[in-house]
Every structure is written in C-alpha cells, then in structure tokens.
C-alpha positions as CSV (number, residue, x, y, z in Angstrom):
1,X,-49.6,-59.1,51.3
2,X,-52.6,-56.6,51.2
3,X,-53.6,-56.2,55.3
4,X,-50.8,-58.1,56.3
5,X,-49.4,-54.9,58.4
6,X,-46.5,-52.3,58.0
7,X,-43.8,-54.5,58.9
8,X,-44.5,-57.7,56.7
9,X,-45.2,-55.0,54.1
10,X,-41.5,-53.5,54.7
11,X,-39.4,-56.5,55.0
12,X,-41.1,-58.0,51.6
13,X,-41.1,-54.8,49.6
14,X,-38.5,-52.4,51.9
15,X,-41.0,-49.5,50.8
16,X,-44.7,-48.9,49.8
17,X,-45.9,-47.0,53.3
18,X,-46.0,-44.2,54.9
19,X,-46.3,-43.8,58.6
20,X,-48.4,-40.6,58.8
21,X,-46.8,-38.6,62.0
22,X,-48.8,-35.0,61.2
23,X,-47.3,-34.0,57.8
24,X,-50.1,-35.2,56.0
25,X,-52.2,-32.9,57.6
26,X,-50.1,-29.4,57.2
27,X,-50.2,-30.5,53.2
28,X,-53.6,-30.9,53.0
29,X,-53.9,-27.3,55.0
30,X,-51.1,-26.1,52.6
31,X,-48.7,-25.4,55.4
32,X,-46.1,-27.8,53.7
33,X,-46.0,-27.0,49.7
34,X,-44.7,-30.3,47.6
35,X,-43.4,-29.6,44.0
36,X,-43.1,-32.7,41.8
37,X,-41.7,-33.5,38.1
38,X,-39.0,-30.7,38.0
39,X,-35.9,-30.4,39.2
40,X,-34.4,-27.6,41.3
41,X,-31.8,-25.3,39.0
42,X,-30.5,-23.5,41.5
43,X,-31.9,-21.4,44.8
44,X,-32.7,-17.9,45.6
45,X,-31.9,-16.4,49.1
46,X,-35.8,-17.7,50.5
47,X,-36.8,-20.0,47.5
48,X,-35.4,-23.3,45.5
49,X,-35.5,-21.9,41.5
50,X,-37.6,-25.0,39.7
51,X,-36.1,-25.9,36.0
52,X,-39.3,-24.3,34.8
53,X,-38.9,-21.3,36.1
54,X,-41.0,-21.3,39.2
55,X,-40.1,-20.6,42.9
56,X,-41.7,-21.4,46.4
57,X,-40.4,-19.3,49.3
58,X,-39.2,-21.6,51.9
59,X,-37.8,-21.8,55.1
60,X,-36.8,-25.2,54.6
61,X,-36.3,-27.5,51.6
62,X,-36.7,-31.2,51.9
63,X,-36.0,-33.2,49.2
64,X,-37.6,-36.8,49.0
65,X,-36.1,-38.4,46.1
66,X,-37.0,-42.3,46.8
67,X,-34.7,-44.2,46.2
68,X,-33.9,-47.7,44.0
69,X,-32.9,-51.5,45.3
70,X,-29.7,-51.7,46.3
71,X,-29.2,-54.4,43.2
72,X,-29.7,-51.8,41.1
73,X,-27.9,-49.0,42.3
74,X,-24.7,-51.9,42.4
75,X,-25.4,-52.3,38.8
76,X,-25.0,-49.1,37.9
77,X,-21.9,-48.3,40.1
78,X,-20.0,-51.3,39.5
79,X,-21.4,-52.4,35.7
80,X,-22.9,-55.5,34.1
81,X,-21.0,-57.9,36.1
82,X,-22.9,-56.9,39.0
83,X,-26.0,-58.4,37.2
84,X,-25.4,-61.7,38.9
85,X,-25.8,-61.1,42.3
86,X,-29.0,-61.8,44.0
87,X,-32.2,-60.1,44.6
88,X,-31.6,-57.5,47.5
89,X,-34.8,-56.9,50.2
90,X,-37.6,-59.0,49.9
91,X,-38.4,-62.1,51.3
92,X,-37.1,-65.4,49.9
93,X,-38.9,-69.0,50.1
94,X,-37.5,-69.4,54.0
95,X,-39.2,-66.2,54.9
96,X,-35.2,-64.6,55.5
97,X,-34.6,-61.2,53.8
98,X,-32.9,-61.5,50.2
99,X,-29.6,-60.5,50.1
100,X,-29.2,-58.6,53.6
101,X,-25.9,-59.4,55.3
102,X,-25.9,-62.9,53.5
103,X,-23.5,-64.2,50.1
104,X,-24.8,-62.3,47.4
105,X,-23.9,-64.6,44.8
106,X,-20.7,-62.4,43.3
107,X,-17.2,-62.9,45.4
108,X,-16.6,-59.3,47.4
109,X,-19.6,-57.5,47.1
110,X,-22.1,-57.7,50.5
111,X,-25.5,-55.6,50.9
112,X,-26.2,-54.4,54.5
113,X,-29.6,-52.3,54.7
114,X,-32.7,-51.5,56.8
115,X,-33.1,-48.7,59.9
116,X,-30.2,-48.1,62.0
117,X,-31.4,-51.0,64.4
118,X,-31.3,-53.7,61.6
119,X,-28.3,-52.4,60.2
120,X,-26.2,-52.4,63.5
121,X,-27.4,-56.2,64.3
122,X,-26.6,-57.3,61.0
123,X,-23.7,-55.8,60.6
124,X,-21.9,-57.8,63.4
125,X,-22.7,-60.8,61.9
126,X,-21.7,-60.0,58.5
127,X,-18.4,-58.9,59.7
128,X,-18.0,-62.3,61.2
129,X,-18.8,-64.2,57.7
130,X,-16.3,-61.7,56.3
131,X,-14.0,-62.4,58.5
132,X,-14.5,-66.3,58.2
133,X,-14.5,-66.2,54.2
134,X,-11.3,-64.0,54.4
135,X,-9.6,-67.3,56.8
136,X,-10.7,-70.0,54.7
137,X,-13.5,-71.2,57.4
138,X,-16.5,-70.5,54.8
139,X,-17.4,-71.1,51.4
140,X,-17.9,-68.2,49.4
C-alpha cells in the first residue's frame, strides 16, 4: 500500500494519515502544546491538572484519544460472543470494505462507519437489508 495515496490508505486501514491543514506548523513553533502518556486528573480554571502533577495553561483542550476497530470496541461492549463477527474496515478479496453496512456474520449486530458522507450513503442501504432480513426477503 506504501504510495498508493490517502484514500486507498483510508479505506484499507481506516487510519494511518494525517492531512496536515497548518497545525503541524503552530506545534513545531510551540503555539499548540501536546502532552502524551498521562492522563488528565482534573482541571484548573486556565490549565488541564496531568496525573503527574503537571499543568499547561490553555485556552482550549483537545483531546485526541485514537480510537480502536469497531470489532473490538463490540467485543468489549457486548462480550466474547461478539468474537465471531467479521473483520470491520479494511478491504476484503473483492476490493468492498469489510464489514461496513454488510452481514457481519452474528444475527443483529450491523457496523456502519466512515465520514459523514460514507455514513449517510451507507446507511440507506443498510436500512433496506434491515428491513428485508426483518420481512423474510434476505438470508441473514
């Protein structure tokens, strides 16, 4: 996938970029301050308290804390069971996205993801398998 672009690198990985729109710059001139590797105890009336003790006066706080597949998110919400549906994000031998408004391989549970765009498109036509699975007009 190396050079293939940003968006075969976000439908086969959902992640892995970053599109650069002038924060990269302020951080590098120290107008944007990034803490990592502690969490935030509690704030102050300018400044987020650090677990170690530490503060940064702020006029805003933003807090980019990544995020996990949607597989394994399920699997800790709804247990082991959820183990057995499929891979979510990523692309599978037809070149479709895994497990995006398609069967996921466990009766009742559907993942819907992607920017508001994808998500609105999709969403329709998962509705309508819903819908058709609920009337008896599609296999599970």
């Amino acid at each position: 996938m190396n050079g293939a672009g940003l968006m075969l690198t976000y439908l086969s990985k959902g992640g892995g970029y970053y599109i650069d729109v002038g924060a990269s710059k302020l951080i590098a001139e120290k107008k944007i301050k990034i803490k990592q590797g502690h969490e935030i105890s509690n704030f102050t009336q300018d400044s987020p308290v650090f677990d170690d003790g530490t503060e940064i006066e702020a006029d805003i706080v933003v807090l980019a804390t990544g995020y996990q597949n949607m597989k394994t998110t399920a699997i800790r919400i709804l247990g082991p069971e959820a183990e057995r549906i499929s891979e979510v994000w990523g692309l599978d031998s037809e070149g479709e996205l895994n497990g995006i408004a398609r069967c996921t391989g466990h009766p009742g549970i559907y993942t819907l993801g992607g920017n508001l765009a994808q998500a609105r498109f999709m969403s329709k036509r998962l509705a309508l398998r819903i819908k058709a699975q609920v009337e008896g007009l599609a296999p599970f």
